[in-house]
C-alpha positions as semicolon CSV with decimal commas, in nm:
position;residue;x (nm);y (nm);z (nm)
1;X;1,335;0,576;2,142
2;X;1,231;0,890;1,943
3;X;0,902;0,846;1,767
4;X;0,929;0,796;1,387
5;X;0,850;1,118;1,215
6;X;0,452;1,011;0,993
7;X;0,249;1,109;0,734
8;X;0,191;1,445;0,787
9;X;0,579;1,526;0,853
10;X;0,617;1,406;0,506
11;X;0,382;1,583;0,338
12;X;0,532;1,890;0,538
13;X;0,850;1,815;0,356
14;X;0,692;1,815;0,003
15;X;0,524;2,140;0,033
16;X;0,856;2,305;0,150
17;X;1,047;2,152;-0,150
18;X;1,276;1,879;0,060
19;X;1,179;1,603;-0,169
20;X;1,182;1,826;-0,520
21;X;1,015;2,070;-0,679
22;X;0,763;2,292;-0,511
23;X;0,396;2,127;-0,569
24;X;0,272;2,451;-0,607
25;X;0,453;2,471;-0,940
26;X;0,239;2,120;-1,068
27;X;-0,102;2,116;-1,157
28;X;-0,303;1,767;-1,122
29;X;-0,385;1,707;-1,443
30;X;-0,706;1,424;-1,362
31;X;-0,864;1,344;-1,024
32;X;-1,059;1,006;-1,099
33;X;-1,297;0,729;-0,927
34;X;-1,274;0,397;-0,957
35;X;-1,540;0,169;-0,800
36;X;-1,527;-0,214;-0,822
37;X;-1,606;-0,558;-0,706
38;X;-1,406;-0,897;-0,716
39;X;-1,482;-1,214;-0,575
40;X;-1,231;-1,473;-0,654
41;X;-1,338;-1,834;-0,790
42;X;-1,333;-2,079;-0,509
43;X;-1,363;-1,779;-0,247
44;X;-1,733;-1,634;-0,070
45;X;-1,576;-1,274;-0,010
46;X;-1,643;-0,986;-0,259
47;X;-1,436;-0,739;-0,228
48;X;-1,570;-0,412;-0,292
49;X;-1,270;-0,171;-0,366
50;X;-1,304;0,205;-0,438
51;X;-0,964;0,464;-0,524
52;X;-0,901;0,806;-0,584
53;X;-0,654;0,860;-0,834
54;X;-0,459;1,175;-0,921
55;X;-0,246;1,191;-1,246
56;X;0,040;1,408;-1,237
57;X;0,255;1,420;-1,539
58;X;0,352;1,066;-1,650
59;X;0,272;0,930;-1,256
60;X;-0,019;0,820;-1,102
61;X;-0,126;0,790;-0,729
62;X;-0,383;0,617;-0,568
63;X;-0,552;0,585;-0,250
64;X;-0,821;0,334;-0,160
65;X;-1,079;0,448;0,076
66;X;-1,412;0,333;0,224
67;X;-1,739;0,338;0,138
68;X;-1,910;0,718;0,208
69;X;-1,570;0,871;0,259
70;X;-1,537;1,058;-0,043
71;X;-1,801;1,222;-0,316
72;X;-1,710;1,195;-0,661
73;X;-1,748;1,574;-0,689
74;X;-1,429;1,612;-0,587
75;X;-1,293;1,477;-0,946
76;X;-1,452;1,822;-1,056
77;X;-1,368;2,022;-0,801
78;X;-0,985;1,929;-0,766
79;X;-0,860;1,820;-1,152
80;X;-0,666;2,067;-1,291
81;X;-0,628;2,223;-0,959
82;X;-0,212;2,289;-0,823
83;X;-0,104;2,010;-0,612
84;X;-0,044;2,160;-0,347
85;X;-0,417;2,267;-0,309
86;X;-0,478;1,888;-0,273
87;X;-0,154;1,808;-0,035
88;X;-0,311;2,110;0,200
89;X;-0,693;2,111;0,157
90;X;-0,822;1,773;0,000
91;X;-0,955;1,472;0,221
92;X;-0,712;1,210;0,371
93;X;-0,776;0,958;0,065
94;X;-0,709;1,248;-0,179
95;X;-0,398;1,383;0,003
96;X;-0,266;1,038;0,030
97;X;-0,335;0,996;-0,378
98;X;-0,168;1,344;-0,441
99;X;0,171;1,285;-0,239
100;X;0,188;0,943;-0,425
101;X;0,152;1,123;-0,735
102;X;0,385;1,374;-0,649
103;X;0,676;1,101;-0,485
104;X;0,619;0,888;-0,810
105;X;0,668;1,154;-1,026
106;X;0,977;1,275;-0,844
107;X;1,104;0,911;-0,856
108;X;0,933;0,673;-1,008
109;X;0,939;0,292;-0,967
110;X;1,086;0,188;-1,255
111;X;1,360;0,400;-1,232
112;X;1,427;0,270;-0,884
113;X;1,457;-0,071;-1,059
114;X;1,730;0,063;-1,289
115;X;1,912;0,182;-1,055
116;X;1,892;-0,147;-0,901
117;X;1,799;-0,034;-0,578
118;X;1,425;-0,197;-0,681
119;X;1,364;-0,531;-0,802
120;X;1,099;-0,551;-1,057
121;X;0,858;-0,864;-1,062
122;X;0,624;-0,917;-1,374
123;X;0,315;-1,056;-1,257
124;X;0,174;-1,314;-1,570
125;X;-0,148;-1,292;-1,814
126;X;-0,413;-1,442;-1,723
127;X;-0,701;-1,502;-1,491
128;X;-0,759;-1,249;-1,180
129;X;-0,705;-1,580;-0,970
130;X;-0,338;-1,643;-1,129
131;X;-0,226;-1,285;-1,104
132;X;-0,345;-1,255;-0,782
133;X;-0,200;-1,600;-0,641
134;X;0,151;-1,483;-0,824
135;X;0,100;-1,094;-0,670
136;X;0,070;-1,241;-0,340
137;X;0,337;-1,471;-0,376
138;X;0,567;-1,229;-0,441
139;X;0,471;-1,005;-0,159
140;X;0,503;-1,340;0,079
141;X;0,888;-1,354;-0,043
142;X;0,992;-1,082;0,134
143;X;0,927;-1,230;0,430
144;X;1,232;-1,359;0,616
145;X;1,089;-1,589;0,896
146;X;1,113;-1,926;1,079
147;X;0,880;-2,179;1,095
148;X;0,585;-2,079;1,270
149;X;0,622;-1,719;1,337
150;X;0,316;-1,523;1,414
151;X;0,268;-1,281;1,126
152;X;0,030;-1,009;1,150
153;X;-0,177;-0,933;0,903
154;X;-0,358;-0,607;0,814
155;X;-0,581;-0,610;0,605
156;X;-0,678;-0,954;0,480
157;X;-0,657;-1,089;0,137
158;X;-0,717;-1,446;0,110
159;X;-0,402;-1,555;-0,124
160;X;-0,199;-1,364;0,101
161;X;-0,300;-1,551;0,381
162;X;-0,240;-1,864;0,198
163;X;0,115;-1,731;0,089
164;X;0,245;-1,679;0,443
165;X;0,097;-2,047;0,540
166;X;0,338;-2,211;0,279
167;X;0,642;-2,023;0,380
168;X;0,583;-2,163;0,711
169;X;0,402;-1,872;0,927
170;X;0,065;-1,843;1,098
171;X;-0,133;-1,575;0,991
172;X;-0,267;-1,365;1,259
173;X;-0,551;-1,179;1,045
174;X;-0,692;-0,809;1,116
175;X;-0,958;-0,644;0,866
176;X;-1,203;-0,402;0,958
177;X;-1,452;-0,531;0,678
178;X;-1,412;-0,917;0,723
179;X;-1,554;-1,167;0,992
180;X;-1,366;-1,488;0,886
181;X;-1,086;-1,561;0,624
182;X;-1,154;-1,804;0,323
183;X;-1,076;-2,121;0,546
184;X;-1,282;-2,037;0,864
185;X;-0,991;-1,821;1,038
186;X;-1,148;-1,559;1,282
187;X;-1,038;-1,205;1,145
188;X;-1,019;-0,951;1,447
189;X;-1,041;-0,594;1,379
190;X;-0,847;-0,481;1,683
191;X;-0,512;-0,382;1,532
192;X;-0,376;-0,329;1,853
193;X;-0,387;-0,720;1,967
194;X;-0,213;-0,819;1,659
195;X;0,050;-0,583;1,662
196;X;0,135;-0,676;2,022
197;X;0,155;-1,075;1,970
198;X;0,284;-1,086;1,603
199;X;0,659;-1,184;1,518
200;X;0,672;-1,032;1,204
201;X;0,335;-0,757;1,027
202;X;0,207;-0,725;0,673
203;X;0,043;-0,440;0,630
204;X;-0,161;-0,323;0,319
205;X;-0,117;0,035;0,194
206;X;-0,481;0,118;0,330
207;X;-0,341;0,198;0,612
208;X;-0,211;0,459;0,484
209;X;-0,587;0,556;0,366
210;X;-0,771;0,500;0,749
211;X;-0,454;0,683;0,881
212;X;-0,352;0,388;1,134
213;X;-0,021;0,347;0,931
214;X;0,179;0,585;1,152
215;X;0,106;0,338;1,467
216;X;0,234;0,002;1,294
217;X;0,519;0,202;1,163
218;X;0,580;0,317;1,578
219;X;0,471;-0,022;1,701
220;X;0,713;-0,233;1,506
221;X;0,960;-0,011;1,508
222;X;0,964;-0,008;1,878
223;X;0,917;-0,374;1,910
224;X;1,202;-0,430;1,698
225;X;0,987;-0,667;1,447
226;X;1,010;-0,655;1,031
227;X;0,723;-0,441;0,868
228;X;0,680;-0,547;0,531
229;X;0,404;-0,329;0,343
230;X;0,243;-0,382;0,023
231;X;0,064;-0,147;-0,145
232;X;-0,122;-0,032;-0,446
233;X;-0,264;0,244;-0,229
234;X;0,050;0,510;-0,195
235;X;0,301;0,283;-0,274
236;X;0,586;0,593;-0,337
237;X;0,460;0,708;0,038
238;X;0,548;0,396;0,188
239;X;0,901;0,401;0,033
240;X;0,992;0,692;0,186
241;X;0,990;0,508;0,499
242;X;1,208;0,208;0,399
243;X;1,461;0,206;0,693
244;X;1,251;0,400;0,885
245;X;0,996;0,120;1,023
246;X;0,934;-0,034;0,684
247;X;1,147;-0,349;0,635
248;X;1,034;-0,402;0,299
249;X;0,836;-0,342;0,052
250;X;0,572;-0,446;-0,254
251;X;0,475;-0,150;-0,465
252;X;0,223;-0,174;-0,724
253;X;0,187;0,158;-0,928
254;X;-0,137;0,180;-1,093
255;X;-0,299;0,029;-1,320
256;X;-0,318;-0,201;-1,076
257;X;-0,287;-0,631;-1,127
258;X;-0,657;-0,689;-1,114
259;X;-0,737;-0,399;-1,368
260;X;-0,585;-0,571;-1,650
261;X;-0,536;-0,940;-1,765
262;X;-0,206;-0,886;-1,947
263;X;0,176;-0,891;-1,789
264;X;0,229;-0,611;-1,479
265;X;0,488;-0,489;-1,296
266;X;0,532;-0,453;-0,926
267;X;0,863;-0,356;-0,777
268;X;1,001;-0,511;-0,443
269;X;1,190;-0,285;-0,205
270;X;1,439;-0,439;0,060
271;X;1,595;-0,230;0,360
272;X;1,996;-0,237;0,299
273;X;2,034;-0,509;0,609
274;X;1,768;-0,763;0,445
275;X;1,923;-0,726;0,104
């Protein structure tokens, strides 16, 4: 089996114009930082978030990455600068923020959902523990299983893990930043394990960010298991490989759910044989 063409074949194909317009030809209008904390009610975790965000046009993209990777210089340095100065020179995180940018632009979500080839989900007002419970929810549903399939998890949010528990999996959980899940599950950080015993994986778009996305696309793909991603981090990069290793997925342009308290949209993606 041939291995799945990554990350850095498709930003090859932006900067040579396969996907649209040259990026050299686009300026990024803003780089920004965003640094935050949530913990949810009920929960002991505090999750301590930080994105780069490029503007391009009427898109966003966004990247989370971890703590020390970046310096907020680079929102000086790089807005106003021609994408493809970012796509070529810029840290992962900012790379991965630009080529979101640039994909979203191209295409963007909601006109995927037009087109019905999306299907848009509006996430309700209210508190950060109801949008997230409904965000996760939704992600959960694109899960086709059985009863008691092993699902992978990478990266752990808590009402995720609690989605895939009431459709009938068990969560296999893998986080490089947590020890134990909400209930007392044991969180490994060796992605490897997980990916080799899971039936199904649910990946977050961080991978993406830490760069270990290319091996669960490879791994699942040659396993022959579903890949569903969902991301706020790149979330037009990870479309681009719907049918390629991703199954499906949950893409959540920013402004992301937990940055507002009103009605959001995220858009769920299905590969033609799960439709």
């Amino acid at each position: 089996m041939s291995p799945v063409p990554g990350v850095d074949a498709l930003v090859a194909a932006v900067l040579a114009g396969e996907h649209g317009p040259l990026p050299a030809a686009s300026v990024a209008t803003s780089v920004f930082w965003i640094h935050h904390g949530t913990r949810l009610a009920g929960g002991a975790t505090t999750y301590l978030n930080q994105y780069v965000l490029v503007r391009l046009g009427g898109s966003f993209g966004g990247c989370a990455f971890e703590d020390g990777e970046l310096d907020p210089a680079l929102c000086r340095v790089y807005s106003g600068a021609p994408l493809d100065v970012l796509l070529r020179e810029g840290p992962r995180a900012l790379r991965i923020a630009a080529l979101d940018a640039y994909l979203s632009e191209v295409r963007p979500h909601r006109r995927a959902a037009e087109a019905a080839e999306a299907e848009p989900v509006t996430l309700p007002a209210g508190t950060p523990e109801v949008r997230a419970v409904a965000r996760d929810a939704a992600i959960a549903g694109l899960l086709d299983i059985e009863e008691g399939a092993r699902v992978g998890l990478i990266g752990v949010v808590n009402p995720l893990v609690a989605a895939i528990r009431e459709r009938g999996g068990v969560p296999l959980p893998c986080d490089l930043n947590l020890k134990a899940t909400q209930w007392g599950d044991p969180v490994t950080s060796d992605m490897h394990e997980v990916l080799d015993r899971a039936d199904a994986v649910v990946a977050t778009g961080m991978t993406l960010s830490n760069g270990s996305f290319d091996v669960v696309l490879e791994r699942c793909r040659a396993r022959g298991i579903p890949l569903v991603v969902y991301a706020q981090t790149g979330s037009a990069v990870a479309r681009a490989f719907l049918g390629s290793g991703v199954s499906a997925l949950s893409a959540e342009p920013f402004p992301f759910s937990q940055f507002s308290a009103e009605e959001t949209v995220l858009y769920r993606y299905r590969t033609a044989s799960r439709a």
